[in-house]
C-alpha positions as CSV (number, residue, x, y, z in Angstrom):
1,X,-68.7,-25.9,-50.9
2,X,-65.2,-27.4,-50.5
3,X,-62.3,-25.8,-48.7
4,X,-59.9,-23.9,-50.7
5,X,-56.1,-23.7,-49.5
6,X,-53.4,-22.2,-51.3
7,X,-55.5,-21.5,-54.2
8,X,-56.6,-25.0,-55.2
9,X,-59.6,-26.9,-54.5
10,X,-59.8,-29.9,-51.8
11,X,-60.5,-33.4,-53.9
12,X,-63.0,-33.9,-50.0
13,X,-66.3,-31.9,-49.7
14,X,-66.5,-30.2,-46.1
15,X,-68.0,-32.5,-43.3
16,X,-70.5,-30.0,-42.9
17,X,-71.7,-30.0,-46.2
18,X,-71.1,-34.2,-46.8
19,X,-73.6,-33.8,-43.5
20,X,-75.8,-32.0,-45.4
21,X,-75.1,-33.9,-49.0
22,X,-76.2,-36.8,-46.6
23,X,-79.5,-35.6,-44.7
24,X,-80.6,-34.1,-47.7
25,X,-80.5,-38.0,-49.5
26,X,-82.1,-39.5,-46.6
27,X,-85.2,-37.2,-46.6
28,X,-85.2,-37.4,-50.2
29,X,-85.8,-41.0,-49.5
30,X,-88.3,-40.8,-47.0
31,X,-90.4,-39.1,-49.2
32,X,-90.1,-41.3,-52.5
33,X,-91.3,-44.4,-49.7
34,X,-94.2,-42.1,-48.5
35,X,-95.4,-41.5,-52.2
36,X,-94.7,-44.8,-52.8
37,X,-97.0,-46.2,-49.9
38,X,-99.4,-43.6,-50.4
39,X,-100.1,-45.1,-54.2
40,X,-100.3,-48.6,-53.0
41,X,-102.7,-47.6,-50.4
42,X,-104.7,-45.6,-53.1
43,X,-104.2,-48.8,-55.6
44,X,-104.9,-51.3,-53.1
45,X,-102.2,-53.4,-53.9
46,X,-101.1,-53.9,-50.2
47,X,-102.1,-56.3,-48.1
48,X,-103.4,-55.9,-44.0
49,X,-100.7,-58.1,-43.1
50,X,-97.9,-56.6,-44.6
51,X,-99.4,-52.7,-43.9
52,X,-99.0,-54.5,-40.0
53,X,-95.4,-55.5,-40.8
54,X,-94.2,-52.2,-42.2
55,X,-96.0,-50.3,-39.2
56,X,-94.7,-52.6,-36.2
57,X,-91.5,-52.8,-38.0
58,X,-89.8,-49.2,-38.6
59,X,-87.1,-48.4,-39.9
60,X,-85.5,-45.8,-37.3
61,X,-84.6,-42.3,-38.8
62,X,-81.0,-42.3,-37.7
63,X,-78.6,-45.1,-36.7
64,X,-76.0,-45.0,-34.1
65,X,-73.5,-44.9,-36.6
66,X,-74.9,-41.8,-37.5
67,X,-74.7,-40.0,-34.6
68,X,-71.4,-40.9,-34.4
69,X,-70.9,-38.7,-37.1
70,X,-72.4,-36.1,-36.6
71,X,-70.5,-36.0,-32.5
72,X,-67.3,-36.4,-34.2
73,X,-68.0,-33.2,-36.9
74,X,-69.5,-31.2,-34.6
75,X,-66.5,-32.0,-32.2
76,X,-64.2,-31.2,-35.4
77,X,-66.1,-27.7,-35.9
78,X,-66.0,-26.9,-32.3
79,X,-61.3,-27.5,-32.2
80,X,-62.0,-25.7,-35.9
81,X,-63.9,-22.9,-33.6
82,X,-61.3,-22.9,-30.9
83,X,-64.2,-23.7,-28.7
């Protein structure tokens, strides 16, 4: 996973693969909130009102921070790529 030159090991993952590192925490989330809605719902122990809140309240999926990111290491990959 990280870049080897002259032998040794980089001390900073690839952006590719901190990319990864990161979508893989973020889904990893997503899905310990869905299990942990699902059991409330099952268990009853959520309110209409606050069901309504979470619903017209999302959190979005990716910020534009984010993106950012991901423009600038694709851009990086692409002058890597000699594209």
């Amino acid at each position: 996973m990280a870049d080897v030159q002259n032998g040794k090991r980089s001390r900073q993952p690839d952006p590719r693969d901190r990319l990864i590192i990161a979508l893989y925490a973020q889904l990893k989330a997503e899905r310990e909130t869905r299990e942990a809605l699902e059991w409330v719902l099952h268990n009853g122990a959520l309110s209409n009102e606050v069901l309504e809140a979470v619903a017209g309240d999302p959190v979005p999926a990716v910020s534009s921070e984010e993106l950012a990111a991901v423009e600038k290491i694709i851009a990086l990959d692409n002058r890597r790529r000699g594209h």
